[in-house]
VOLUM-99786 format. One record per residue (C-alpha): x, y, z. Coordinates in steps of 0.2 Angstrom, whole numbers, always signed. Layout:
! VOLUM-99786
    px    py    pz
     X     Y     Z
...
This chain:
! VOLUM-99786
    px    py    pz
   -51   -58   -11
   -63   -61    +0
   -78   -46    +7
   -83   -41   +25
  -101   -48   +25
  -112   -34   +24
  -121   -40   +37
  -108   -40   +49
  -111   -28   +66
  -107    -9   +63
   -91    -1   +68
   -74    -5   +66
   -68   -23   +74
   -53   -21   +89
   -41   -37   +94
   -50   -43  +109
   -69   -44   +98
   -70   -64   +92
   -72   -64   +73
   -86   -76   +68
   -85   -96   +71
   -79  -103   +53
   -74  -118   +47
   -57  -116   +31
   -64  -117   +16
   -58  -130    +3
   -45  -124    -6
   -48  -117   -26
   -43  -129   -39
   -28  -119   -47
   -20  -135   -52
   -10  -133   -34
    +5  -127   -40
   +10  -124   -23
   +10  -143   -21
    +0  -141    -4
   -17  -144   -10
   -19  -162    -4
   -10  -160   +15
   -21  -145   +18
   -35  -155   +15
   -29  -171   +25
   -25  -161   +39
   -42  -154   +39
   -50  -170   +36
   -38  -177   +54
   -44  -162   +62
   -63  -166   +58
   -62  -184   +63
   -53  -178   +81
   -70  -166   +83
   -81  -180   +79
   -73  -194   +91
   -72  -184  +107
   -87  -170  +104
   -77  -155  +104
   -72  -142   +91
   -55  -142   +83
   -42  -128   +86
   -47  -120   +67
   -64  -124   +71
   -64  -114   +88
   -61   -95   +79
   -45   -85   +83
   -42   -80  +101
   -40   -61  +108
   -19   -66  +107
   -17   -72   +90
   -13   -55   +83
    +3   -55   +96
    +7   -72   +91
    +8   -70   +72
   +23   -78   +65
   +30   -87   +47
   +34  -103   +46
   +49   -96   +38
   +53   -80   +30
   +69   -89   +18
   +59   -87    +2
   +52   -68    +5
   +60   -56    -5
   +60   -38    -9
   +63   -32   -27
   +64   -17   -38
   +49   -19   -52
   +62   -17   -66
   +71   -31   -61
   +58   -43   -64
   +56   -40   -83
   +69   -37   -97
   +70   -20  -104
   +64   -24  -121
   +47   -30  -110
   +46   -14  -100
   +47    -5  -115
   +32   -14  -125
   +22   -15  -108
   +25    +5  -106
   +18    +7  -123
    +4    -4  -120
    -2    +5  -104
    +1   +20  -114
   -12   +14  -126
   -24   +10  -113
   -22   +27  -102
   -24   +38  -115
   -46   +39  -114
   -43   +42   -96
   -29   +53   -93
   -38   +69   -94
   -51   +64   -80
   -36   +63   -68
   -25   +75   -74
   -37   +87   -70
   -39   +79   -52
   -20   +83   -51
   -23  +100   -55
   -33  +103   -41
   -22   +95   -29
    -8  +105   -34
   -18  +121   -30
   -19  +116   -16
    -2  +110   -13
    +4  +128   -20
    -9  +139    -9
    +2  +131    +7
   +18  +140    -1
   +20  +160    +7
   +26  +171    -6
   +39  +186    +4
   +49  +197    +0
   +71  +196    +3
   +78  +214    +5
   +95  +221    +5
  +100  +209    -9
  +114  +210   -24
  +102  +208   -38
   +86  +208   -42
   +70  +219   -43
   +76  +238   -37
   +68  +244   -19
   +62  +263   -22
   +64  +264    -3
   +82  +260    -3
   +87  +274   -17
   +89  +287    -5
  +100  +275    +8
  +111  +272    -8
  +114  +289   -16
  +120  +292    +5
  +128  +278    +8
  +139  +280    -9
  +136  +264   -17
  +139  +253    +0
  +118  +249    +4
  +112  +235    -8
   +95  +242   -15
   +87  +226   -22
   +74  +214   -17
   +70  +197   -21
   +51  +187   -21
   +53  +169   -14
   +39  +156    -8
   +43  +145    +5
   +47  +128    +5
   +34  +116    +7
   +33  +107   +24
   +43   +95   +21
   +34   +78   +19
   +35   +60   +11
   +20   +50    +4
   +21   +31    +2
    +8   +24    -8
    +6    +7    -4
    -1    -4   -20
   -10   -20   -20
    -4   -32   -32
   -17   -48   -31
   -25   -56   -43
   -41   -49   -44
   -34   -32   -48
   -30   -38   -64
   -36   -30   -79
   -44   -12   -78
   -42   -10   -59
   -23    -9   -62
   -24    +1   -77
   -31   +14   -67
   -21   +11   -50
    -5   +15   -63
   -12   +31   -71
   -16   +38   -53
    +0   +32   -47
    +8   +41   -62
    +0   +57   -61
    +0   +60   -42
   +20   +54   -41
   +22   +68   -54
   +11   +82   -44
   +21   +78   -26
   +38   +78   -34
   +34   +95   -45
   +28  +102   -25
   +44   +95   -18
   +35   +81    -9
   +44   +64    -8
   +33   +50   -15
   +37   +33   -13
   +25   +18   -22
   +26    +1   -18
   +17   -14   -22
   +13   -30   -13
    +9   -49   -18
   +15   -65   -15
   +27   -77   -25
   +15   -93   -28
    -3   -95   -27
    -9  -104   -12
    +8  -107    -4
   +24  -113   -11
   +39  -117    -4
   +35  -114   +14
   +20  -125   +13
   +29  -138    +6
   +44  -136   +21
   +28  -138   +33
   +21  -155   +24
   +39  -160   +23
   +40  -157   +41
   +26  -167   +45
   +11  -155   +45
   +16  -146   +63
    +2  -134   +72
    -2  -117   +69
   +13  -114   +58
   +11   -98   +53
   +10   -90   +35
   +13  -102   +24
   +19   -91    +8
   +32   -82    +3
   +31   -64    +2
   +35   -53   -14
   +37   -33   -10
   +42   -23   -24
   +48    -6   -25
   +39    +2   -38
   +48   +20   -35
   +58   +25   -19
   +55   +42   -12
   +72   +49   -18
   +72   +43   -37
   +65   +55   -49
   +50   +48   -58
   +56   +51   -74
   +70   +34   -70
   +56   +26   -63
   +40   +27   -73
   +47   +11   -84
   +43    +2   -70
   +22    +6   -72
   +22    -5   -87
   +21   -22   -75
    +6   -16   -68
    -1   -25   -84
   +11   -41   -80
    -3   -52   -72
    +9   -64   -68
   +16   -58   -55
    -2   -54   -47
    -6   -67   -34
   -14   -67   -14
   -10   -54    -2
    -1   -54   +14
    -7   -36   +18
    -3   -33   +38
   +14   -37   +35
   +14   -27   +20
    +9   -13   +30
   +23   -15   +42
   +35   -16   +27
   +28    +1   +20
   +29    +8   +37
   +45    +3   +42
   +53   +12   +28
   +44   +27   +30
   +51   +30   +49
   +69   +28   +40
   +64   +44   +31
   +74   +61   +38
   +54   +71   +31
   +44   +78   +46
   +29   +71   +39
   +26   +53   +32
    +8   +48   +24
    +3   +30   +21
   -11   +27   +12
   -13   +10    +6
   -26    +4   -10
   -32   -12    -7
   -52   -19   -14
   -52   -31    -1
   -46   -40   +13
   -28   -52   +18
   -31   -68    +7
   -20   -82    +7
   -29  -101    +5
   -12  -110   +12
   -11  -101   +28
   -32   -95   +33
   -33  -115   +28
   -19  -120   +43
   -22  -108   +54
   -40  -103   +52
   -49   -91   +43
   -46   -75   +53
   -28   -75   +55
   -22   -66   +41
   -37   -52   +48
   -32   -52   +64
   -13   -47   +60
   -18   -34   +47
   -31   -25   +61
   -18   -25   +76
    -3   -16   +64
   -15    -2   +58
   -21    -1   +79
    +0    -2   +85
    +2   +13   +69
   -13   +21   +71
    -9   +26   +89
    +9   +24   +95
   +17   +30   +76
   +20   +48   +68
   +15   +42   +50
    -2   +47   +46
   -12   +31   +38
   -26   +31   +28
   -35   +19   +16
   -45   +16    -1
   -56    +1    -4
   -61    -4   -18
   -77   -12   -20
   -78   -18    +0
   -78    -8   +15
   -60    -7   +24
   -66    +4   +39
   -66   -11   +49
   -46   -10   +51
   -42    +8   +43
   -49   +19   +55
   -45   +34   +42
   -54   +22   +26
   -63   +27    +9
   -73   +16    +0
   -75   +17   -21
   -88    +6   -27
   -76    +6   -45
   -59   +10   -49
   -64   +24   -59
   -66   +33   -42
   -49   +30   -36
   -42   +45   -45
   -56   +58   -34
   -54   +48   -20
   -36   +48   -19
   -38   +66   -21
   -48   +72    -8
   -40   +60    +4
   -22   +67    -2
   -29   +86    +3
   -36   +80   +16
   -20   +72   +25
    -9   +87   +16
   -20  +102   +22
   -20   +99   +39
Protein backbone atom coordinates (compact mmCIF):
# COMPACT_ATOMS: atom_id res chain seq x y z
CA UNK A 1 0.00 0.00 0.00
CA UNK A 2 1.51 3.16 -0.60
CA UNK A 3 1.09 6.46 2.35
CA UNK A 4 0.16 10.14 1.84
CA UNK A 5 3.61 11.79 2.41
CA UNK A 6 3.29 13.46 5.50
CA UNK A 7 4.54 16.34 4.05
CA UNK A 8 2.04 16.82 1.72
CA UNK A 9 -0.03 20.40 2.12
CA UNK A 10 -3.00 20.30 4.81
CA UNK A 11 -6.55 19.71 4.01
CA UNK A 12 -8.24 17.40 2.12
CA UNK A 13 -7.39 17.21 -1.86
CA UNK A 14 -10.63 18.03 -4.40
CA UNK A 15 -10.58 16.84 -8.20
CA UNK A 16 -9.51 20.04 -9.90
CA UNK A 17 -6.05 20.26 -7.31
CA UNK A 18 -2.93 18.65 -9.46
CA UNK A 19 -1.38 15.80 -7.49
CA UNK A 20 2.39 15.92 -7.50
CA UNK A 21 4.46 15.47 -10.81
CA UNK A 22 5.79 11.66 -10.52
CA UNK A 23 7.32 9.51 -12.76
CA UNK A 24 5.74 5.10 -12.23
CA UNK A 25 7.71 3.31 -10.31
CA UNK A 26 9.39 0.19 -11.46
CA UNK A 27 7.34 -2.54 -10.96
CA UNK A 28 8.02 -5.16 -7.65
CA UNK A 29 9.71 -8.31 -8.54
CA UNK A 30 6.86 -10.88 -7.50
CA UNK A 31 8.00 -13.14 -10.14
CA UNK A 32 5.30 -11.22 -12.58
CA UNK A 33 2.79 -13.64 -12.31
CA UNK A 34 0.68 -11.37 -14.05
CA UNK A 35 2.85 -11.77 -17.17
CA UNK A 36 2.97 -7.81 -17.65
CA UNK A 37 6.19 -7.11 -16.00
CA UNK A 38 8.33 -6.65 -19.07
CA UNK A 39 5.75 -4.63 -21.50
CA UNK A 40 5.07 -2.16 -18.59
CA UNK A 41 8.60 -1.54 -18.33
CA UNK A 42 9.18 -1.19 -22.32
CA UNK A 43 6.47 1.03 -22.68
CA UNK A 44 7.91 3.21 -19.98
CA UNK A 45 11.28 2.95 -21.38
CA UNK A 46 9.31 4.08 -25.25
CA UNK A 47 7.92 6.73 -23.35
CA UNK A 48 11.23 8.13 -21.82
CA UNK A 49 13.07 8.00 -25.15
CA UNK A 50 9.97 10.19 -26.71
CA UNK A 51 10.68 12.86 -23.75
CA UNK A 52 14.34 12.83 -24.40
CA UNK A 53 14.16 13.22 -28.27
CA UNK A 54 11.80 16.22 -28.50
CA UNK A 55 12.25 18.00 -24.78
CA UNK A 56 8.94 17.46 -23.48
CA UNK A 57 7.34 15.33 -20.84
CA UNK A 58 5.52 12.11 -21.59
CA UNK A 59 1.65 11.87 -20.96
CA UNK A 60 2.55 9.65 -17.40
CA UNK A 61 5.21 12.00 -16.74
CA UNK A 62 2.83 15.19 -17.02
CA UNK A 63 0.64 14.21 -13.61
CA UNK A 64 -3.12 13.57 -14.05
CA UNK A 65 -5.38 16.30 -15.23
CA UNK A 66 -8.51 17.92 -13.44
CA UNK A 67 -10.87 15.30 -15.92
CA UNK A 68 -9.25 12.10 -15.31
CA UNK A 69 -11.54 11.21 -12.56
CA UNK A 70 -14.63 11.70 -15.11
CA UNK A 71 -12.63 9.71 -17.61
CA UNK A 72 -11.88 6.58 -15.47
CA UNK A 73 -12.43 3.33 -17.31
CA UNK A 74 -11.38 -0.62 -17.45
CA UNK A 75 -9.73 -1.94 -20.04
CA UNK A 76 -12.21 -4.68 -19.63
CA UNK A 77 -14.34 -5.64 -16.89
CA UNK A 78 -14.68 -9.79 -18.39
CA UNK A 79 -12.52 -10.97 -15.58
CA UNK A 80 -14.09 -9.07 -12.48
CA UNK A 81 -16.12 -10.98 -10.42
CA UNK A 82 -18.26 -10.97 -7.22
CA UNK A 83 -18.34 -13.91 -4.82
CA UNK A 84 -19.64 -15.20 -1.64
CA UNK A 85 -16.43 -15.88 0.66
CA UNK A 86 -17.79 -19.44 1.24
CA UNK A 87 -17.56 -20.26 -2.11
CA UNK A 88 -13.82 -19.79 -2.39
CA UNK A 89 -12.87 -22.57 0.12
CA UNK A 90 -14.21 -26.15 0.85
CA UNK A 91 -16.05 -26.60 3.78
CA UNK A 92 -13.64 -28.96 5.54
CA UNK A 93 -11.06 -25.58 5.08
CA UNK A 94 -13.64 -23.12 6.61
CA UNK A 95 -14.11 -25.36 9.37
CA UNK A 96 -10.21 -25.61 10.32
CA UNK A 97 -9.58 -21.81 9.39
CA UNK A 98 -12.74 -20.89 11.78
CA UNK A 99 -11.07 -22.84 14.48
CA UNK A 100 -7.90 -21.26 13.80
CA UNK A 101 -9.23 -17.74 14.11
CA UNK A 102 -10.79 -19.11 17.03
CA UNK A 103 -7.52 -19.74 18.61
CA UNK A 104 -6.16 -16.58 17.68
CA UNK A 105 -9.23 -14.25 18.89
CA UNK A 106 -9.51 -15.70 22.17
CA UNK A 107 -6.65 -13.15 24.07
CA UNK A 108 -8.58 -10.32 22.62
CA UNK A 109 -12.15 -11.04 22.48
CA UNK A 110 -12.89 -9.32 25.89
CA UNK A 111 -11.29 -6.01 24.78
CA UNK A 112 -14.04 -5.70 22.05
CA UNK A 113 -16.71 -7.37 23.62
CA UNK A 114 -16.83 -4.79 26.06
CA UNK A 115 -16.56 -2.22 23.18
CA UNK A 116 -19.90 -3.85 21.90
CA UNK A 117 -21.30 -3.47 25.10
CA UNK A 118 -21.26 0.02 24.95
CA UNK A 119 -22.50 0.48 21.68
CA UNK A 120 -25.42 -1.59 22.40
CA UNK A 121 -26.34 0.82 25.35
CA UNK A 122 -26.48 3.11 23.29
CA UNK A 123 -28.22 1.45 20.47
CA UNK A 124 -30.88 0.36 23.39
CA UNK A 125 -31.17 4.08 25.04
CA UNK A 126 -32.75 5.19 21.33
CA UNK A 127 -35.66 2.43 21.89
CA UNK A 128 -38.89 4.32 24.01
CA UNK A 129 -40.47 2.00 26.36
CA UNK A 130 -44.70 2.91 26.46
CA UNK A 131 -47.26 1.52 27.50
CA UNK A 132 -50.52 -0.29 25.14
CA UNK A 133 -53.87 0.00 27.02
CA UNK A 134 -57.15 -1.59 26.28
CA UNK A 135 -55.57 -4.96 25.60
CA UNK A 136 -56.65 -8.81 25.94
CA UNK A 137 -53.88 -9.83 28.16
CA UNK A 138 -51.23 -8.87 29.99
CA UNK A 139 -50.55 -6.69 33.12
CA UNK A 140 -54.08 -5.75 34.79
CA UNK A 141 -54.79 -1.64 34.63
CA UNK A 142 -56.14 -0.62 38.31
CA UNK A 143 -57.83 2.27 36.45
CA UNK A 144 -59.74 0.13 34.11
CA UNK A 145 -61.40 -2.11 37.23
CA UNK A 146 -64.04 0.18 37.71
CA UNK A 147 -64.98 0.65 33.71
CA UNK A 148 -65.13 -3.28 33.82
CA UNK A 149 -67.21 -4.18 36.77
CA UNK A 150 -69.75 -1.43 34.63
CA UNK A 151 -69.23 -2.37 31.64
CA UNK A 152 -70.10 -6.23 32.56
CA UNK A 153 -67.14 -7.80 31.28
CA UNK A 154 -67.16 -5.90 27.77
CA UNK A 155 -63.89 -3.07 28.58
CA UNK A 156 -60.44 -5.03 28.31
CA UNK A 157 -58.58 -3.90 31.47
CA UNK A 158 -55.09 -4.95 30.56
CA UNK A 159 -51.98 -3.10 29.47
CA UNK A 160 -49.01 -4.12 27.64
CA UNK A 161 -45.06 -2.43 28.02
CA UNK A 162 -43.51 -2.27 24.43
CA UNK A 163 -40.15 -0.41 23.16
CA UNK A 164 -40.14 0.92 19.81
CA UNK A 165 -38.54 -0.31 17.08
CA UNK A 166 -35.18 0.96 16.18
CA UNK A 167 -35.11 3.49 13.27
CA UNK A 168 -34.71 1.28 10.84
CA UNK A 169 -31.19 1.22 9.33
CA UNK A 170 -28.52 -0.88 7.50
CA UNK A 171 -24.69 -0.89 7.95
CA UNK A 172 -22.31 -1.98 5.36
CA UNK A 173 -18.90 -2.49 6.50
CA UNK A 174 -16.79 -2.26 3.75
CA UNK A 175 -13.40 -4.55 4.32
CA UNK A 176 -10.01 -4.27 2.66
CA UNK A 177 -8.57 -7.26 1.63
CA UNK A 178 -4.76 -6.52 0.43
CA UNK A 179 -1.79 -7.81 1.05
CA UNK A 180 -0.43 -5.98 3.59
CA UNK A 181 -3.49 -6.66 5.90
CA UNK A 182 -2.25 -9.89 6.25
CA UNK A 183 -1.48 -11.37 9.41
CA UNK A 184 -2.76 -9.56 12.78
CA UNK A 185 -4.43 -6.64 11.07
CA UNK A 186 -6.96 -9.09 9.75
CA UNK A 187 -7.32 -11.08 12.83
CA UNK A 188 -8.50 -8.05 14.39
CA UNK A 189 -10.56 -6.71 11.24
CA UNK A 190 -12.61 -10.32 11.72
CA UNK A 191 -13.04 -10.19 15.61
CA UNK A 192 -14.51 -6.50 15.25
CA UNK A 193 -16.40 -7.59 12.17
CA UNK A 194 -17.74 -10.51 14.28
CA UNK A 195 -18.76 -8.77 17.17
CA UNK A 196 -20.23 -5.60 15.84
CA UNK A 197 -22.52 -7.83 13.09
CA UNK A 198 -23.67 -9.57 16.35
CA UNK A 199 -24.60 -6.21 18.38
CA UNK A 200 -26.62 -4.63 15.10
CA UNK A 201 -28.54 -7.76 14.33
CA UNK A 202 -29.34 -8.24 18.31
CA UNK A 203 -30.67 -4.15 17.77
CA UNK A 204 -32.51 -5.09 14.65
CA UNK A 205 -29.98 -3.23 12.53
CA UNK A 206 -29.14 -4.81 9.07
CA UNK A 207 -25.40 -5.22 8.69
CA UNK A 208 -23.84 -6.01 5.67
CA UNK A 209 -19.64 -6.86 5.35
CA UNK A 210 -17.89 -7.06 2.37
CA UNK A 211 -14.48 -7.38 1.32
CA UNK A 212 -12.50 -6.11 -1.52
CA UNK A 213 -8.99 -7.24 -3.46
CA UNK A 214 -8.11 -8.07 -6.56
CA UNK A 215 -7.59 -11.44 -8.52
CA UNK A 216 -3.75 -11.30 -9.47
CA UNK A 217 -1.02 -9.27 -8.34
CA UNK A 218 0.08 -6.74 -10.65
CA UNK A 219 -2.49 -7.31 -13.43
CA UNK A 220 -3.54 -10.51 -14.95
CA UNK A 221 -5.60 -11.23 -17.58
CA UNK A 222 -6.36 -7.64 -18.60
CA UNK A 223 -2.91 -6.74 -18.77
CA UNK A 224 -2.09 -9.34 -20.91
CA UNK A 225 -5.23 -8.46 -23.37
CA UNK A 226 -3.62 -4.92 -23.38
CA UNK A 227 0.11 -6.30 -24.49
CA UNK A 228 -1.78 -8.59 -26.73
CA UNK A 229 -3.40 -5.68 -28.14
CA UNK A 230 -0.23 -3.87 -28.71
CA UNK A 231 0.17 -1.69 -25.60
CA UNK A 232 -2.73 0.96 -26.50
CA UNK A 233 -2.86 4.58 -24.41
CA UNK A 234 -4.29 5.05 -21.24
CA UNK A 235 -6.14 1.93 -21.04
CA UNK A 236 -7.57 1.97 -17.96
CA UNK A 237 -7.41 -0.46 -14.91
CA UNK A 238 -5.50 -3.21 -15.85
CA UNK A 239 -6.76 -5.91 -13.26
CA UNK A 240 -9.45 -7.82 -12.64
CA UNK A 241 -11.58 -7.03 -9.61
CA UNK A 242 -12.59 -9.71 -6.80
CA UNK A 243 -15.57 -8.46 -4.47
CA UNK A 244 -16.66 -10.68 -1.96
CA UNK A 245 -19.64 -10.86 0.08
CA UNK A 246 -18.62 -11.70 3.44
CA UNK A 247 -22.36 -11.46 4.99
CA UNK A 248 -25.33 -9.69 3.22
CA UNK A 249 -27.53 -7.55 5.20
CA UNK A 250 -30.55 -10.04 5.21
CA UNK A 251 -28.53 -13.37 6.35
CA UNK A 252 -28.33 -14.02 10.01
CA UNK A 253 -24.84 -14.11 11.14
CA UNK A 254 -25.03 -17.40 12.61
CA UNK A 255 -25.10 -18.83 8.45
CA UNK A 256 -22.53 -16.55 7.96
CA UNK A 257 -19.83 -16.37 10.36
CA UNK A 258 -17.97 -19.61 8.65
CA UNK A 259 -17.15 -17.36 6.15
CA UNK A 260 -14.63 -15.14 8.98
CA UNK A 261 -12.27 -18.01 8.69
CA UNK A 262 -10.74 -16.67 5.18
CA UNK A 263 -9.87 -13.70 6.67
CA UNK A 264 -6.60 -15.82 7.67
CA UNK A 265 -6.58 -17.24 3.72
CA UNK A 266 -3.60 -14.87 2.53
CA UNK A 267 -4.04 -16.04 -0.68
CA UNK A 268 -6.69 -14.40 -1.80
CA UNK A 269 -5.17 -10.91 -0.29
CA UNK A 270 -3.67 -9.05 -3.23
CA UNK A 271 -3.86 -4.80 -4.36
CA UNK A 272 -6.87 -2.78 -4.04
CA UNK A 273 -9.00 -1.15 -6.47
CA UNK A 274 -10.73 0.88 -3.56
CA UNK A 275 -12.99 3.80 -5.59
CA UNK A 276 -14.64 1.27 -7.44
CA UNK A 277 -14.95 -0.65 -4.43
CA UNK A 278 -16.74 1.97 -2.92
CA UNK A 279 -19.22 2.38 -5.61
CA UNK A 280 -19.90 -1.45 -5.42
CA UNK A 281 -20.54 -1.11 -1.62
CA UNK A 282 -22.71 1.80 -2.24
CA UNK A 283 -24.60 0.62 -5.00
CA UNK A 284 -26.03 -2.17 -2.95
CA UNK A 285 -26.77 -0.08 -0.16
CA UNK A 286 -29.29 2.21 -2.32
CA UNK A 287 -30.98 -1.15 -3.24
CA UNK A 288 -31.84 -1.50 0.36
CA UNK A 289 -35.82 -0.72 1.44
CA UNK A 290 -33.85 0.83 5.28
CA UNK A 291 -34.24 4.55 5.78
CA UNK A 292 -30.85 4.76 6.86
CA UNK A 293 -27.77 3.31 5.08
CA UNK A 294 -24.07 3.66 6.85
CA UNK A 295 -20.94 3.05 4.88
CA UNK A 296 -17.85 3.00 6.52
CA UNK A 297 -14.96 1.52 4.86
CA UNK A 298 -11.55 0.11 6.70
CA UNK A 299 -8.80 0.53 4.74
CA UNK A 300 -4.60 1.26 6.12
CA UNK A 301 -3.91 3.07 3.05
CA UNK A 302 -4.43 4.18 -0.31
CA UNK A 303 -5.85 2.43 -4.14
CA UNK A 304 -2.66 0.30 -5.14
CA UNK A 305 -2.32 -1.39 -8.19
CA UNK A 306 1.46 -1.53 -9.99
CA UNK A 307 -0.22 -2.71 -13.53
CA UNK A 308 -2.49 0.17 -13.90
CA UNK A 309 -0.66 3.51 -11.67
CA UNK A 310 2.32 2.08 -13.96
CA UNK A 311 0.02 2.63 -17.47
CA UNK A 312 -1.73 5.19 -16.57
CA UNK A 313 0.22 7.16 -14.00
CA UNK A 314 0.53 7.23 -10.56
CA UNK A 315 -2.53 9.17 -9.46
CA UNK A 316 -5.13 7.54 -11.16
CA UNK A 317 -6.23 5.00 -9.00
CA UNK A 318 -6.26 8.31 -6.33
CA UNK A 319 -8.06 10.33 -8.33
CA UNK A 320 -11.23 7.92 -8.93
CA UNK A 321 -11.32 6.79 -5.23
CA UNK A 322 -11.46 11.01 -4.12
CA UNK A 323 -14.22 11.96 -6.96
CA UNK A 324 -16.64 8.70 -5.61
CA UNK A 325 -16.44 9.67 -1.79
CA UNK A 326 -17.03 13.76 -3.25
CA UNK A 327 -20.18 12.35 -5.91
CA UNK A 328 -21.40 10.30 -2.38
CA UNK A 329 -20.59 12.55 0.02
CA UNK A 330 -22.91 15.13 -1.43
CA UNK A 331 -25.40 14.05 -3.88
CA UNK A 332 -26.22 10.48 -1.89
CA UNK A 333 -28.43 9.47 1.29
CA UNK A 334 -25.79 6.95 2.58
CA UNK A 335 -23.75 8.40 5.28
CA UNK A 336 -19.84 7.45 4.59
CA UNK A 337 -17.40 7.36 6.95
CA UNK A 338 -13.75 5.84 7.10
CA UNK A 339 -10.85 4.19 9.35
CA UNK A 340 -7.29 4.30 8.46
CA UNK A 341 -5.03 2.18 9.48
CA UNK A 342 -1.71 3.45 10.01
CA UNK A 343 -2.01 6.50 7.28
CA UNK A 344 -4.10 9.32 7.18
CA UNK A 345 -7.33 8.92 4.76
CA UNK A 346 -8.88 12.48 5.58
CA UNK A 347 -7.69 13.35 2.32
CA UNK A 348 -10.62 11.48 0.35
CA UNK A 349 -13.06 10.61 3.53
CA UNK A 350 -14.22 13.79 4.58
CA UNK A 351 -15.85 11.80 7.78
CA UNK A 352 -12.00 9.79 8.39
CA UNK A 353 -10.33 8.33 11.57
CA UNK A 354 -7.09 7.43 11.80
CA UNK A 355 -5.56 4.33 14.16
CA UNK A 356 -1.94 4.31 14.43
CA UNK A 357 -2.57 -0.07 15.06
CA UNK A 358 -5.16 -2.31 14.48
CA UNK A 359 -5.58 -2.76 18.08
CA UNK A 360 -7.59 0.46 17.76
CA UNK A 361 -9.95 -0.48 15.18
CA UNK A 362 -12.34 -2.02 17.81
CA UNK A 363 -12.70 1.77 19.89
CA UNK A 364 -12.44 3.52 16.72
CA UNK A 365 -15.09 1.56 15.13
CA UNK A 366 -17.07 2.22 18.01
CA UNK A 367 -17.24 5.59 18.63
CA UNK A 368 -17.54 6.20 14.80
CA UNK A 369 -20.62 3.59 14.88
CA UNK A 370 -22.33 5.96 17.96
CA UNK A 371 -21.45 8.60 16.19
CA UNK A 372 -23.16 7.88 12.73
CA UNK A 373 -26.16 5.98 14.84
CA UNK A 374 -26.84 8.70 17.52
CA UNK A 375 -27.44 11.33 15.42
Amino acid sequence: MRHIPEDAAPGRATADVALPVRRPRQLPRRGDPGGVGAALRKREAEEQRKADGDGHASGADMGITAGLADAYRAYTTAHDRIVHAASLASREELIELQTKLEDELSAIRPIVARLAKRLMRVLMARQTRQWQFDQDEGILDGSRLAPLIASRGHVRPFKEERESTFPSTVVTLLIDHSGSMRGRPMLIAALTVEIFARVLERCSVRCEVLGFTTRDWDGGEPAREWAANGYPADPGRLNALQHIVIKSADTPWRRARIALGLFLRDAMLKENIDGEAVQWAHGRLMTRPEARRILVVVSDGTPMDEATMAANGHEYLERHLLSVVQQIETRSRVQLAAIGIGHNVSAFYGNATTIAKMEQLGPALTSKLIALLGG
